[in-house]
Structure formats: structure tokens, C-alpha cells
C-alpha angles and dihedrals in degrees: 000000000000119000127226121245085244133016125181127187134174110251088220082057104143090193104103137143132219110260108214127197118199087348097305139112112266099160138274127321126189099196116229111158123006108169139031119221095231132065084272137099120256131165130171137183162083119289125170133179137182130244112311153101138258144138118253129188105193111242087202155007104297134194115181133187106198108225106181128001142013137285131180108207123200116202126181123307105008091316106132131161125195115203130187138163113346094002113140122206146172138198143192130255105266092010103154120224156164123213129201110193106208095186132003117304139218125168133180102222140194117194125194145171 
């Protein structure tokens, strides 16, 4: 898929998708980028998911602006984060995780590799 030079949408956009992983339901993704133009790995958008709990590796760097709602995120040994409105945050490549979404969730992402 090639990517135009430039790309808008409105943050209050309805129109998602599912985002599956491994064929199942893992949210709700509004695509904004998905693609970098370069050999590198570069993804954009919006995703939001209700309540709920899963554990989660990054696939990829990812950096997340919450935009509504509150998570709790677990990561290895007793390190934990909770995020909520206007909370930025960034993660490693593999970094294993849980999250507990404590209230629906929706994140602007980049993700990068």
C-alpha cells in the first residue's frame, strides 16, 4: 500500500476496524499510518478497548498518548504504570506486559522498529 505524502483525520473519527491478532479480537484500530516509507517499521493510530485484561509483549518500540480512560500496565518483576487521560508513555521492543483497563480505553500509538 503506498502512503500519501500527507494524511488528517478527526480524533472523535467513529470509523474503526477490529484489529485482530492471531484472528482474534484485540480492540478497535483506526488506521493512521500503516506503513513507513522507508525499510523501517511505522505504524500510527487510534485503538480503544473496553474494560478488560490481557497480556500484551510489544512487538515493537511503542509510544502511546491516552486519550480517554485508564489502564494499569504490569510489566516484569513488581514494575507497574497507570495511565490515564493525557498520560504519555513508551516501551521497549519484547517488553512483556498485563494490562488491566480500568475504564475504556483509547490511545493514540506510534509504533516503530
Amino acid at each position: 500500500m503506498t502512503q500519501p505524502l500527507h494524511w488528517h483525520t478527526q480524533i472523535g473519527t467513529t470509523a474503526y476496524e477490529p484489529f485482530l491478532v492471531e484472528g482474534r479480537p484485540f480492540g478497535e484500530v483506526h488506521w493512521l499510518r500503516n506503513g513507513g516509507s522507508g525499510n523501517g517499521l511505522l505504524l500510527t493510530g487510534l485503538w480503544k478497548h473496553p474494560p478488560g485484561m490481557f497480556d500484551y509483549t510489544f512487538p515493537a518500540d511503542e509510544t502511546l498518548h491516552v486519550l480517554e480512560g485508564r489502564v494499569r500496565i504490569r510489566l516484569s518483576g513488581d514494575n507497574e504504570v497507570e495511565l490515564q487521560q493525557g498520560d504519555l508513555a513508551s516501551f521497549a521492543k519484547g517488553t512483556p506486559s498485563t494490562w488491566t483497563i480500568l475504564e475504556p480505553l483509547k490511545k493514540f500509538f506510534v509504533i516503530s522498529g
